[in-house]
C-alpha positions as CSV (number, residue, x, y, z in Angstrom):
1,X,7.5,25.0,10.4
2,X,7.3,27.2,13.2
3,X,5.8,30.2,11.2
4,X,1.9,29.8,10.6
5,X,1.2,28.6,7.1
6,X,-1.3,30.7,4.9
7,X,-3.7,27.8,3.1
8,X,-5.2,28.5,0.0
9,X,-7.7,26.3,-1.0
10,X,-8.3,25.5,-4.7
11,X,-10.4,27.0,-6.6
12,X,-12.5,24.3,-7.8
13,X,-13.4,23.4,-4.4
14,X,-16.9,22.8,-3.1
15,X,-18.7,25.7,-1.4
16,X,-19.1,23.1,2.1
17,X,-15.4,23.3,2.5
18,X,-14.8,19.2,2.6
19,X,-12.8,17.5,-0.2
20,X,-10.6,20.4,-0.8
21,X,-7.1,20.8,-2.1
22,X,-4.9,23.0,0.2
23,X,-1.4,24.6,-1.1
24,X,0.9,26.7,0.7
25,X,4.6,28.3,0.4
26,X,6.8,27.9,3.4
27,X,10.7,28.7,3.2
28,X,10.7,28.6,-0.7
29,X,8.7,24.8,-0.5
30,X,5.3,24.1,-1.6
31,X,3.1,22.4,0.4
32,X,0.1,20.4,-0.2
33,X,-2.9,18.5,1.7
34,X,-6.4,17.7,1.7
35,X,-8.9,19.5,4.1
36,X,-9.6,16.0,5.3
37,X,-7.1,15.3,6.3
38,X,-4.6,18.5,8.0
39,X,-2.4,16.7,9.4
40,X,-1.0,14.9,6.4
41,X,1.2,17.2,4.5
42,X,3.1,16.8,1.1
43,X,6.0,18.9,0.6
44,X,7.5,20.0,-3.1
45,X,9.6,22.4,-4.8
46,X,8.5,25.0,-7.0
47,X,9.3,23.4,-10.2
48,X,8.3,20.0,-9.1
49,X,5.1,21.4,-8.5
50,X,5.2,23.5,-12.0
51,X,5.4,20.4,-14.1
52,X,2.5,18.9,-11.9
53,X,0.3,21.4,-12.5
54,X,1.4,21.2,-16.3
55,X,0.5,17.8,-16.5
56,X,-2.8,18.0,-14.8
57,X,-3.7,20.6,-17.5
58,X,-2.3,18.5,-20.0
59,X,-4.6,15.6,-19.0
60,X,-2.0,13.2,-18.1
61,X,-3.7,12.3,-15.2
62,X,-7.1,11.5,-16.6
63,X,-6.8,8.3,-16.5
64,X,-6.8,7.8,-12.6
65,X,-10.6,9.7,-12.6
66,X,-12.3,7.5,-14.7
């Protein structure tokens, strides 16, 4: 990953900048971390991440916030 990475932070992050989600494309791969934590990096493909994002919206992941 020599090129730098653009970071886009989610939307629904805090206006202090701590706790956020970060995603970024590099070379066709979708990257993901938490602004705590930079130097940890999750690494996807687009459709991986498609379904992801389906299911979040979908609630199937409700469970883990309560």
């Amino acid at each position: 990953m020599s090129a730098r990475i653009q970071w886009q932070k989610s939307s629904f992050s805090g206006g202090g900048g701590e706790q956020c989600v970060e995603i970024a494309e590099h070379d066709g791969v979708i990257l993901m971390r938490e602004s705590d934590a930079p130097n940890t990096v999750t690494a996807t493909s687009r459709t991986k991440f498609a379904a992801f994002i389906a299911g979040v919206k979908a609630g199937e992941f409700d469970h883990f916030a309560n």
